[in-house]
CHARMM internal coordinates of N, CA and C (Angstrom, degrees):
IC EDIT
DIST 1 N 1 CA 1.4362
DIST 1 CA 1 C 1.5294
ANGL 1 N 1 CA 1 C 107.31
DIST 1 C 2 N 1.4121
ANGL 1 CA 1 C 2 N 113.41
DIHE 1 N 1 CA 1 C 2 N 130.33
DIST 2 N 2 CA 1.4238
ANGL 1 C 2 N 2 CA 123.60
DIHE 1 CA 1 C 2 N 2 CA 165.73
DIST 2 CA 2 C 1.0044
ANGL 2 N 2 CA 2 C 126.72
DIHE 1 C 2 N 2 CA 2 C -89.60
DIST 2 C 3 N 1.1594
ANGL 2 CA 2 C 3 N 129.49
DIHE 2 N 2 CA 2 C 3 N 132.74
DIST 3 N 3 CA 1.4510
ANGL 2 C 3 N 3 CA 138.25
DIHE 2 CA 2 C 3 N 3 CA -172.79
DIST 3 CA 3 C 1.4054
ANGL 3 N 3 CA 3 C 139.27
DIHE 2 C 3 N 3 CA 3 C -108.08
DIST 3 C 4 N 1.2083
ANGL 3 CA 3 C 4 N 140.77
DIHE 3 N 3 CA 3 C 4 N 59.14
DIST 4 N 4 CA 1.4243
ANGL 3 C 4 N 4 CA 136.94
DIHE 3 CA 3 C 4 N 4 CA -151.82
DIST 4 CA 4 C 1.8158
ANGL 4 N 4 CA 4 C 102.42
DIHE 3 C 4 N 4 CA 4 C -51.15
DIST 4 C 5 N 1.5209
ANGL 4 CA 4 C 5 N 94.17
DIHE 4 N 4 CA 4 C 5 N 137.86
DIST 5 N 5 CA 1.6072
ANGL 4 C 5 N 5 CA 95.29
DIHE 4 CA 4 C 5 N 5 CA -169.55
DIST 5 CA 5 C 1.3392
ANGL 5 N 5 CA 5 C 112.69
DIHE 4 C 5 N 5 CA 5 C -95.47
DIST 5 C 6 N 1.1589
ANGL 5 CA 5 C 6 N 126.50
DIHE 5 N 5 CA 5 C 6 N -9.43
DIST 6 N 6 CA 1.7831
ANGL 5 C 6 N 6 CA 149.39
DIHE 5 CA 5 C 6 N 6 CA 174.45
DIST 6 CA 6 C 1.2921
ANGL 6 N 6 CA 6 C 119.51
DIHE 5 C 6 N 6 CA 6 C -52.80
DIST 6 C 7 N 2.1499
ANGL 6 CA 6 C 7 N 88.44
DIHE 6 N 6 CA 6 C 7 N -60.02
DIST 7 N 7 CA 1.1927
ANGL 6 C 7 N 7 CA 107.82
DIHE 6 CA 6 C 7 N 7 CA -154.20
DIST 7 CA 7 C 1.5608
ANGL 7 N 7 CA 7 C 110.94
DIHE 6 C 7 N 7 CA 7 C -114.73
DIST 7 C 8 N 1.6460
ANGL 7 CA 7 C 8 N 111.94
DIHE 7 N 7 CA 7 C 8 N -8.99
DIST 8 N 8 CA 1.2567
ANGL 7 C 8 N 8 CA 153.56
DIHE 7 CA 7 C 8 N 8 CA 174.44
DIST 8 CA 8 C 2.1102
ANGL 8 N 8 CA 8 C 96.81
DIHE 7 C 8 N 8 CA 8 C 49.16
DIST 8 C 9 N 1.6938
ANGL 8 CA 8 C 9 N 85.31
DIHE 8 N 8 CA 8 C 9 N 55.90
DIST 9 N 9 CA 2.0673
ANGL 8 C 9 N 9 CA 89.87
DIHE 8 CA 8 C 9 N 9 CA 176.42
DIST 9 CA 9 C 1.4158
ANGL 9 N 9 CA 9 C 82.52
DIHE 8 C 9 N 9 CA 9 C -105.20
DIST 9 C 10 N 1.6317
ANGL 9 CA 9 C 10 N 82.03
DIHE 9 N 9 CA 9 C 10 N -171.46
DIST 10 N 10 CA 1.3899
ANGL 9 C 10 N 10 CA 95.71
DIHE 9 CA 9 C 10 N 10 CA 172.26
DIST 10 CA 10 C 1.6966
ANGL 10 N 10 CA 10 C 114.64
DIHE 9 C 10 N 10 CA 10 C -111.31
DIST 10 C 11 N 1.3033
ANGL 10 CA 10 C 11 N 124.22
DIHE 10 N 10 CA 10 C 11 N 142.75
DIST 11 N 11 CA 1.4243
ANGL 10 C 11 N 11 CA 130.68
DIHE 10 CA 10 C 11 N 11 CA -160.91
DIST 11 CA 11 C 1.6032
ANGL 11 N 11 CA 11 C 101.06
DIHE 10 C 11 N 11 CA 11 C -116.51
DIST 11 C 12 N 1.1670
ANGL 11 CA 11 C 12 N 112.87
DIHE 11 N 11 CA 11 C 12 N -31.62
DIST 12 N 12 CA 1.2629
ANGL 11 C 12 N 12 CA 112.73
DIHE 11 CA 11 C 12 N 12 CA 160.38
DIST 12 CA 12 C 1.6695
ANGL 12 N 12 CA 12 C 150.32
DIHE 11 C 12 N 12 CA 12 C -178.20
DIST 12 C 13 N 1.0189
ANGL 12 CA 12 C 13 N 134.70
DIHE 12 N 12 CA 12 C 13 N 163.74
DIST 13 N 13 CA 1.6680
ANGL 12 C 13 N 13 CA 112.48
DIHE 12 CA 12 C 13 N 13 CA -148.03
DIST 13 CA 13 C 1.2327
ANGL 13 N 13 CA 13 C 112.82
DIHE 12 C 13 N 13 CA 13 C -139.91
DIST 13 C 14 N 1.5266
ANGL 13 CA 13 C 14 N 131.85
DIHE 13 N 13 CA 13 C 14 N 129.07
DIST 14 N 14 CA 1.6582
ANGL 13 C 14 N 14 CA 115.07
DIHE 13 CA 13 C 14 N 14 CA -173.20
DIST 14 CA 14 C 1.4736
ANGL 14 N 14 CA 14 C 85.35
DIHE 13 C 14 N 14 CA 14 C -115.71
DIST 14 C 15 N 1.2451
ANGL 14 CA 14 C 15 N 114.57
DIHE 14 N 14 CA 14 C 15 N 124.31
DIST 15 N 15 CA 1.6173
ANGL 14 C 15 N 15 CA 117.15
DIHE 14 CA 14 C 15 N 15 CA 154.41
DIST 15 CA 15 C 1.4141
ANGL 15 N 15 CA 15 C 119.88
DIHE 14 C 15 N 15 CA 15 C -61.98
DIST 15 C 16 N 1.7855
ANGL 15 CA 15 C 16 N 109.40
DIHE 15 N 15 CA 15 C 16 N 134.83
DIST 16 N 16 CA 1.4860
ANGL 15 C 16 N 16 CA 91.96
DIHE 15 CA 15 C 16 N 16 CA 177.57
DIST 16 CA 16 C 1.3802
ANGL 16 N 16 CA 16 C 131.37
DIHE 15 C 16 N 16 CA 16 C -78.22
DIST 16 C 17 N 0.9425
ANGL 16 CA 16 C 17 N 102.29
DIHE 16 N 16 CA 16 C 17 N 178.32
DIST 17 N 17 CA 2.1970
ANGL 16 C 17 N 17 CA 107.99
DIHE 16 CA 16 C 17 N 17 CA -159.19
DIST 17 CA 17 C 1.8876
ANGL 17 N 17 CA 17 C 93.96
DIHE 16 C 17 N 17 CA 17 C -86.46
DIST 17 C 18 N 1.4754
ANGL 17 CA 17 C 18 N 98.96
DIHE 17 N 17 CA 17 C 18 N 114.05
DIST 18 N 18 CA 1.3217
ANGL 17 C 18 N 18 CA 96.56
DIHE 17 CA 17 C 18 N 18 CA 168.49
DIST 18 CA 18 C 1.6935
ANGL 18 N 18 CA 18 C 120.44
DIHE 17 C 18 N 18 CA 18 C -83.14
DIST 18 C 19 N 1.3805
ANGL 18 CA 18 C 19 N 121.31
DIHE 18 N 18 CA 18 C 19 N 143.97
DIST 19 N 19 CA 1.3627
ANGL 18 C 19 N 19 CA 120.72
DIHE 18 CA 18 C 19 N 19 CA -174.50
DIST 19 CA 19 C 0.9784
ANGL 19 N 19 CA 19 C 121.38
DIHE 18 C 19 N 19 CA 19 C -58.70
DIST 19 C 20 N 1.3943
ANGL 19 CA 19 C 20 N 148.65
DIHE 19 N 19 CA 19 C 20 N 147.27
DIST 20 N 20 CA 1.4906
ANGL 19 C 20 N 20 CA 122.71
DIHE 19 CA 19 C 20 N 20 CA 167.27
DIST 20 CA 20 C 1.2319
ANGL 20 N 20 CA 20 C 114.39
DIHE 19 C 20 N 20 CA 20 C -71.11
DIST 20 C 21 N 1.5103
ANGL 20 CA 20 C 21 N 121.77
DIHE 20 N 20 CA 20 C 21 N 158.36
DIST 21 N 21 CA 1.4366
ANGL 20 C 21 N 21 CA 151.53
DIHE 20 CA 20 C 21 N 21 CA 160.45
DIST 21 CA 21 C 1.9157
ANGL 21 N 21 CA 21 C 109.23
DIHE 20 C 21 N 21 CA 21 C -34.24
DIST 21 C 22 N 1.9175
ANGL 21 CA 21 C 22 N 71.71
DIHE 21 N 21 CA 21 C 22 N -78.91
DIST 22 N 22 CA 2.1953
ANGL 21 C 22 N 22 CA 71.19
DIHE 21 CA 21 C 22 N 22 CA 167.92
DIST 22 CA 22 C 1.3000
ANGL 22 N 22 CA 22 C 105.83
DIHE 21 C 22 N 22 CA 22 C -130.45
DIST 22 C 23 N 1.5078
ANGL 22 CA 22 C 23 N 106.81
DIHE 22 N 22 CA 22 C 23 N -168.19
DIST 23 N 23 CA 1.0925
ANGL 22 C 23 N 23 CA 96.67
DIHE 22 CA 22 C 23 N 23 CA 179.32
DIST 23 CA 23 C 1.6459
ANGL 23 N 23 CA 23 C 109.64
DIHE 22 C 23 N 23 CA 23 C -109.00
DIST 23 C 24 N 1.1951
ANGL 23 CA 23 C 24 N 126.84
DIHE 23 N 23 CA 23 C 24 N -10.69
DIST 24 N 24 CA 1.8487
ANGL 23 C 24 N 24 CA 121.07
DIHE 23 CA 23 C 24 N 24 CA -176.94
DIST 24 CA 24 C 1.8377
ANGL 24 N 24 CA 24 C 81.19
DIHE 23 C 24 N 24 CA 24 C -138.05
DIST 24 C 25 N 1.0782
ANGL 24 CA 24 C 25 N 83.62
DIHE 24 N 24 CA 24 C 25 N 168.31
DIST 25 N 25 CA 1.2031
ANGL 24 C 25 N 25 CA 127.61
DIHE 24 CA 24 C 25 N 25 CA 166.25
DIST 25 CA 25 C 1.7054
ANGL 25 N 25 CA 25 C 121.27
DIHE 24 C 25 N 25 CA 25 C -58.41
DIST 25 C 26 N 1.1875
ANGL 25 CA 25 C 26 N 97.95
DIHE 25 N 25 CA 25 C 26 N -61.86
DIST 26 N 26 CA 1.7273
ANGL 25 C 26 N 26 CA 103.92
DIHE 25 CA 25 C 26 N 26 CA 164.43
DIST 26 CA 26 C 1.7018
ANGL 26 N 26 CA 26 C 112.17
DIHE 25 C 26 N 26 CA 26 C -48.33
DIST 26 C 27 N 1.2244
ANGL 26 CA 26 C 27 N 118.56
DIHE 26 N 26 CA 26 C 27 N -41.12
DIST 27 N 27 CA 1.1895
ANGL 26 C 27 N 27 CA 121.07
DIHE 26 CA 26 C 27 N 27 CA -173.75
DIST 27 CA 27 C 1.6384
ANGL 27 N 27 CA 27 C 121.96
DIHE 26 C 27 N 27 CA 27 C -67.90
DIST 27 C 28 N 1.6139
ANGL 27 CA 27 C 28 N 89.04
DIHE 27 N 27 CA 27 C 28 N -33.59
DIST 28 N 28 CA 1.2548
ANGL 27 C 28 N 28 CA 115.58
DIHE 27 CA 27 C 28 N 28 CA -176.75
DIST 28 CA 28 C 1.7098
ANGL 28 N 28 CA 28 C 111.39
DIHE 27 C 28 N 28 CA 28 C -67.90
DIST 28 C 29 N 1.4389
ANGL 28 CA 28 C 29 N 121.82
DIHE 28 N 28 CA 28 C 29 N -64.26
DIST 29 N 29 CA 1.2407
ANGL 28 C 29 N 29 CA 133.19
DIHE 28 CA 28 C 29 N 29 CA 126.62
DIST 29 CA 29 C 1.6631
ANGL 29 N 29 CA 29 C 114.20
DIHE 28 C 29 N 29 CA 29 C 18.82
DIST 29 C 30 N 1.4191
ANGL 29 CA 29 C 30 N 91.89
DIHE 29 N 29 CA 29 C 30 N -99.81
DIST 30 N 30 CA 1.5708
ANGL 29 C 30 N 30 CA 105.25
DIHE 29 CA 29 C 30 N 30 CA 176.18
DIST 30 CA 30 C 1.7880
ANGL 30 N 30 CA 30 C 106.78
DIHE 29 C 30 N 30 CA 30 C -37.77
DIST 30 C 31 N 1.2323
ANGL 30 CA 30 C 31 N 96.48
DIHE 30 N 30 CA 30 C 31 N -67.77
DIST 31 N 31 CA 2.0334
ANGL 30 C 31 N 31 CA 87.46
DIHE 30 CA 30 C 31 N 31 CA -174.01
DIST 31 CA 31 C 1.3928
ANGL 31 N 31 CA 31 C 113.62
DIHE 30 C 31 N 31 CA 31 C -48.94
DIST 31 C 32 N 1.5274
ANGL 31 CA 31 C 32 N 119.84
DIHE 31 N 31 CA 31 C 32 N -33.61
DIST 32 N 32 CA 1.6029
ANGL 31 C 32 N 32 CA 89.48
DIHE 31 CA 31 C 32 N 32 CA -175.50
DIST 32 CA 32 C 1.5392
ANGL 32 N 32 CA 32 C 95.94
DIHE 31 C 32 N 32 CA 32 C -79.14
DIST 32 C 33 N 1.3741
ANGL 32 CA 32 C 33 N 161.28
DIHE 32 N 32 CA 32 C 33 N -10.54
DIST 33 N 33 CA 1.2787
ANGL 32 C 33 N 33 CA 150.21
DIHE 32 CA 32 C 33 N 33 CA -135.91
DIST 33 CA 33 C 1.6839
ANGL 33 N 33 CA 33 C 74.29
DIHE 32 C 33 N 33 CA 33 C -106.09
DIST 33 C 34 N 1.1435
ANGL 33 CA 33 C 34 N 143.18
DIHE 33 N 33 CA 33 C 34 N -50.65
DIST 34 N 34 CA 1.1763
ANGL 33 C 34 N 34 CA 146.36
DIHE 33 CA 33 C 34 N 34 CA -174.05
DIST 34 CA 34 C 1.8693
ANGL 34 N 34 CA 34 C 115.55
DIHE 33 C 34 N 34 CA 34 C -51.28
DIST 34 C 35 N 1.4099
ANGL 34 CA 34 C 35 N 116.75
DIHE 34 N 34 CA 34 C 35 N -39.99
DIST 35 N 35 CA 0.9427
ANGL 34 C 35 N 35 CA 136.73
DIHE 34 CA 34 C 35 N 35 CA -149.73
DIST 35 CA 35 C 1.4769
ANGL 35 N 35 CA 35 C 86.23
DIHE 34 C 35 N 35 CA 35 C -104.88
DIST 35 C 36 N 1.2019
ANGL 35 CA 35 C 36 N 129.04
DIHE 35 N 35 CA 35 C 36 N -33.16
DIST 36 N 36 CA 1.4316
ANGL 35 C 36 N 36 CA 125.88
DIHE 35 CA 35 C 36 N 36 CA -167.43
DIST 36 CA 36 C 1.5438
ANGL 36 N 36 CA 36 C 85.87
DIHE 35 C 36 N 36 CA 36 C -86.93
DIST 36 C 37 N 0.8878
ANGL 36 CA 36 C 37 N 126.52
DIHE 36 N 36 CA 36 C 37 N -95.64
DIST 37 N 37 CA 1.6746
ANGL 36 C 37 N 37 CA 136.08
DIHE 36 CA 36 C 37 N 37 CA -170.04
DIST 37 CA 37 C 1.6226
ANGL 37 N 37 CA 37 C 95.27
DIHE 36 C 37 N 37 CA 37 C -11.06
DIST 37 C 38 N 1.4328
ANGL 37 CA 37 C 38 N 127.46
DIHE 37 N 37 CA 37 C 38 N -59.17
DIST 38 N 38 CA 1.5328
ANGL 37 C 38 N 38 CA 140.47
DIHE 37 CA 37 C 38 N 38 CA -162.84
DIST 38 CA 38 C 1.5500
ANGL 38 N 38 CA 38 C 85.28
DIHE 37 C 38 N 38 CA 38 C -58.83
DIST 38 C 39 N 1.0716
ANGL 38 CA 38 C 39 N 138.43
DIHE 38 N 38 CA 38 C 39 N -60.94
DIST 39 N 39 CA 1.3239
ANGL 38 C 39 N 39 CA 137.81
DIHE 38 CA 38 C 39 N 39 CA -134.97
DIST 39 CA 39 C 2.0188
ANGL 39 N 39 CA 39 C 89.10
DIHE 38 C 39 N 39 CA 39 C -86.32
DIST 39 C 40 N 1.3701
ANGL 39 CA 39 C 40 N 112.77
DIHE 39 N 39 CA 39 C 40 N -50.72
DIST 40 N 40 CA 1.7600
ANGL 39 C 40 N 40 CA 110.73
DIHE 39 CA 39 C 40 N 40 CA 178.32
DIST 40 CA 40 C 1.6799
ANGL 40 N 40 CA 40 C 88.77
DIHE 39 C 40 N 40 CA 40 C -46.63
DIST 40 C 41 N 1.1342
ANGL 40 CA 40 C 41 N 115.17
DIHE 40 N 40 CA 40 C 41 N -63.84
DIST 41 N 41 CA 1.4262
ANGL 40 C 41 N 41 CA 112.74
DIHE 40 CA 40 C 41 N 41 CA -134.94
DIST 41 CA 41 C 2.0759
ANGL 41 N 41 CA 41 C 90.36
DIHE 40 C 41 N 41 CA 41 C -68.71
DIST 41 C 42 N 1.2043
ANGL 41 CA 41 C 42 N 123.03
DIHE 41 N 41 CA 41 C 42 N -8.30
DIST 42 N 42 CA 1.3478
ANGL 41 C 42 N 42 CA 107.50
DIHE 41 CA 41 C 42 N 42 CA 166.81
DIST 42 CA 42 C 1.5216
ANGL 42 N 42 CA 42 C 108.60
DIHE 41 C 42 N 42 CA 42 C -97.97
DIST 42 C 43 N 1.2806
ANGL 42 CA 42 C 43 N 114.52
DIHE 42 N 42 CA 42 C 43 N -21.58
DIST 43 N 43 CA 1.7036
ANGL 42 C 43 N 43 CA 90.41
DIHE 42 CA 42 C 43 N 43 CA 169.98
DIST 43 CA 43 C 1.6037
ANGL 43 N 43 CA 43 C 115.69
DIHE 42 C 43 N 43 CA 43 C -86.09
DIST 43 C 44 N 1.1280
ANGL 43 CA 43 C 44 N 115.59
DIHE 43 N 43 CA 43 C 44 N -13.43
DIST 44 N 44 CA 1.8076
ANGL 43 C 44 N 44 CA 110.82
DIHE 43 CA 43 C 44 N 44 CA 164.89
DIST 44 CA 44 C 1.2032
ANGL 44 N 44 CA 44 C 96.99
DIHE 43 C 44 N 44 CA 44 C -57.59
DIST 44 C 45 N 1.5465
ANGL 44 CA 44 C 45 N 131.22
DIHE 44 N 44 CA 44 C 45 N -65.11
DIST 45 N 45 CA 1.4017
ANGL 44 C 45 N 45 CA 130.45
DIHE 44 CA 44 C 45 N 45 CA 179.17
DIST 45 CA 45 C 1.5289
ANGL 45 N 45 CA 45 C 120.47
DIHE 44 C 45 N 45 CA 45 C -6.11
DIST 45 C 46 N 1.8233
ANGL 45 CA 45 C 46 N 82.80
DIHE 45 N 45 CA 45 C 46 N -70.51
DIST 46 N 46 CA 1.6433
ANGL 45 C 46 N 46 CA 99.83
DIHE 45 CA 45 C 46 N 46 CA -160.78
DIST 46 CA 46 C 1.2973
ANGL 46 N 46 CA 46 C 124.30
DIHE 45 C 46 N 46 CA 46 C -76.91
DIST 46 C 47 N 2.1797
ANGL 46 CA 46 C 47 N 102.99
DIHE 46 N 46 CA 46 C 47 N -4.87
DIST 47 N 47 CA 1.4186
ANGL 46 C 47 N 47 CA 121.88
DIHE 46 CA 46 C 47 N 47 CA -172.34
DIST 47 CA 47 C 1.1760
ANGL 47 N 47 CA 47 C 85.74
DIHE 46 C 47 N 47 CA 47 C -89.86
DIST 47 C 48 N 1.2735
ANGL 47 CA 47 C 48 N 145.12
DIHE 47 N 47 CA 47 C 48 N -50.55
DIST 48 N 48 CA 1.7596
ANGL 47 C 48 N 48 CA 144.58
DIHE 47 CA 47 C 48 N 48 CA -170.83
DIST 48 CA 48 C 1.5147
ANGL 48 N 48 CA 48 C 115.11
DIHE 47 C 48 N 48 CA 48 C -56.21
DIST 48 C 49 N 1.9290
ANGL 48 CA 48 C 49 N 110.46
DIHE 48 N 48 CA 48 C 49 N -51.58
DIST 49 N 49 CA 1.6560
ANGL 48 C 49 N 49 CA 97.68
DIHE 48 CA 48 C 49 N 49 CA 170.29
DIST 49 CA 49 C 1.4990
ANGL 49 N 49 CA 49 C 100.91
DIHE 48 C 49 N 49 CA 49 C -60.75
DIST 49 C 50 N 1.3072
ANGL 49 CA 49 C 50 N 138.94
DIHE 49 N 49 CA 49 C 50 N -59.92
DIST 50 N 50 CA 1.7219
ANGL 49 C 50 N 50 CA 129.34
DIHE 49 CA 49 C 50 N 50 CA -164.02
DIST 50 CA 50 C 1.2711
ANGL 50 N 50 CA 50 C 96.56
DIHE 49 C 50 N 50 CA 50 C -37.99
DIST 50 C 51 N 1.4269
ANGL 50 CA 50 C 51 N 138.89
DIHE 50 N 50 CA 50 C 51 N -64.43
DIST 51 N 51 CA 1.1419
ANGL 50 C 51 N 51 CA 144.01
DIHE 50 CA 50 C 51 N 51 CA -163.45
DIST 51 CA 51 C 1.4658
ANGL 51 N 51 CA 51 C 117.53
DIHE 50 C 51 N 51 CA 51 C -49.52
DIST 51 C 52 N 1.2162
ANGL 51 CA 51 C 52 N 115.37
DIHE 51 N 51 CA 51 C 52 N -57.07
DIST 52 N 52 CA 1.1517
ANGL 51 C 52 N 52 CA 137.32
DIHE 51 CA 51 C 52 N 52 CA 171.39
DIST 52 CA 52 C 1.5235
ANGL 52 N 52 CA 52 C 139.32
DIHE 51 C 52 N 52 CA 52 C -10.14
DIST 52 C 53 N 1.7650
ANGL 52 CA 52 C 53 N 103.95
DIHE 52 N 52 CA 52 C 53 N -61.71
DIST 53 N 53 CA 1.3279
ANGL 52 C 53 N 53 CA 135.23
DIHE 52 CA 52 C 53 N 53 CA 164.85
DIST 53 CA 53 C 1.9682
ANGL 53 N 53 CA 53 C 104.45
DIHE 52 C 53 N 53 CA 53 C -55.32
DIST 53 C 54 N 1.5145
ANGL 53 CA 53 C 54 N 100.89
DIHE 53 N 53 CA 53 C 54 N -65.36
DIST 54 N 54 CA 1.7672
ANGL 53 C 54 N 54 CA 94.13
DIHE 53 CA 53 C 54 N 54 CA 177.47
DIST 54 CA 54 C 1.4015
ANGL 54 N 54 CA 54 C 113.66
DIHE 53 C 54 N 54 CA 54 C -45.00
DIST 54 C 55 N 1.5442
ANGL 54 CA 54 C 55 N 114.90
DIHE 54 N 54 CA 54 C 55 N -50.80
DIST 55 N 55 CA 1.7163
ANGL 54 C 55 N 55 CA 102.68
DIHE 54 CA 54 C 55 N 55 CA -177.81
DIST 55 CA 55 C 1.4538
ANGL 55 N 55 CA 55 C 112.20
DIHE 54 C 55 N 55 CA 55 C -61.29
DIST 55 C 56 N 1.0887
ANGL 55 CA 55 C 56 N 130.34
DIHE 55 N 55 CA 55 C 56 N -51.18
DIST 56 N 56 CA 1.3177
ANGL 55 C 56 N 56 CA 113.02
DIHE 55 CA 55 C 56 N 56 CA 179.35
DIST 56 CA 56 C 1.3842
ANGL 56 N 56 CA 56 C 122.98
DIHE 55 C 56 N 56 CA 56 C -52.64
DIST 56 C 57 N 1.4589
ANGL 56 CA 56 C 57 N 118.04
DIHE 56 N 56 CA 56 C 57 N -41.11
DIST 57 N 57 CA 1.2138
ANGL 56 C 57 N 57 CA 118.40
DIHE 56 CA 56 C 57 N 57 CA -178.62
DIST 57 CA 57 C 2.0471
ANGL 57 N 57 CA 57 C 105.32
DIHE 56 C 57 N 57 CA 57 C -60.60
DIST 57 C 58 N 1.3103
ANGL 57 CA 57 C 58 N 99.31
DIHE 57 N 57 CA 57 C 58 N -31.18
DIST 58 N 58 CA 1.6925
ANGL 57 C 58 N 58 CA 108.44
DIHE 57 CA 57 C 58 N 58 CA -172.41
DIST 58 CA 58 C 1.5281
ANGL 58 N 58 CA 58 C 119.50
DIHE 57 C 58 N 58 CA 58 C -67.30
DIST 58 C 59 N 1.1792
ANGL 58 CA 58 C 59 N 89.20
DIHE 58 N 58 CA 58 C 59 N -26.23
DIST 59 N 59 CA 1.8473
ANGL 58 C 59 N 59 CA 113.10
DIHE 58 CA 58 C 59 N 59 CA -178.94
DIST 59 CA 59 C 1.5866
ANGL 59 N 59 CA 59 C 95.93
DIHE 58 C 59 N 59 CA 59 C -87.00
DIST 59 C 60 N 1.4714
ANGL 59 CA 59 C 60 N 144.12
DIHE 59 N 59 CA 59 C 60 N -43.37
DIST 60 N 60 CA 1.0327
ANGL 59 C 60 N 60 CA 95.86
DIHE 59 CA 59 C 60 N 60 CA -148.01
DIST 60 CA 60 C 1.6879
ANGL 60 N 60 CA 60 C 95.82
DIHE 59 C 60 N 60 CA 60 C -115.25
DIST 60 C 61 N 1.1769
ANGL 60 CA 60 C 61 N 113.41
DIHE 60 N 60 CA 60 C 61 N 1.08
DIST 61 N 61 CA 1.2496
ANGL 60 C 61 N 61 CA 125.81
DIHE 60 CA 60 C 61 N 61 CA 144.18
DIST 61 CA 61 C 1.3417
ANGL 61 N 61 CA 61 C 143.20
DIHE 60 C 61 N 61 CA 61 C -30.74
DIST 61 C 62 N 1.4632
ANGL 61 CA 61 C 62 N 103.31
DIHE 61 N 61 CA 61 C 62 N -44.82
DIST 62 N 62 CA 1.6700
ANGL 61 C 62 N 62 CA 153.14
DIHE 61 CA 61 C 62 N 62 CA 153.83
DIST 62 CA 62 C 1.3349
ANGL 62 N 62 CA 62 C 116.34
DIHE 61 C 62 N 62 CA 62 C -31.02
DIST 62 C 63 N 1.9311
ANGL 62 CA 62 C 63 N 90.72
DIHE 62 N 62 CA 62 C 63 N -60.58
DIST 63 N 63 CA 1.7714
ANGL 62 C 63 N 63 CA 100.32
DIHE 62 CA 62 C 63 N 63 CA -162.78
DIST 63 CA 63 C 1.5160
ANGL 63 N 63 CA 63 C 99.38
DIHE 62 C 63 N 63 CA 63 C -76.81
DIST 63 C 64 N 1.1236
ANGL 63 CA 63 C 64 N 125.58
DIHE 63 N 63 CA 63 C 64 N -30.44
DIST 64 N 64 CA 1.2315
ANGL 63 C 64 N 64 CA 124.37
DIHE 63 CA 63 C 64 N 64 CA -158.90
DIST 64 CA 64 C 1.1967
ANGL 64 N 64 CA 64 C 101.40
DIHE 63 C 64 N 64 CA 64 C -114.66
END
COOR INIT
IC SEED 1 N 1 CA 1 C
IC BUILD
């Protein structure tokens, strides 16, 4: 960062260099295939508890 000493602004500014994430593409690839699968496998989850409550109620409805 530059500093004007006069006027004490700023004259100029290098943002620092963020690292990358990954390093190729393939890798890159792979994480979202990872992230996608993670994300199904919690809405099957959350479709199975919703589900859940009707079967029981369906079953015991059933017996009696």
């Amino acid at each position: 960062m530059k500093i004007d000493a006069s006027t004490r602004g700023i004259i100029a500014h290098t943002a620092p260099v963020k690292p990358k994430t990954f390093n190729d593409m393939e890798e890159a690839a792979r994480a979202m295939k990872e992230q996608d699968s993670r994300r199904d496998s919690i809405f099957r989850q959350s479709m199975e508890a919703q589900s859940m409550p009707e079967n029981y109620w369906r079953k015991n409805f059933r017996k009696q």
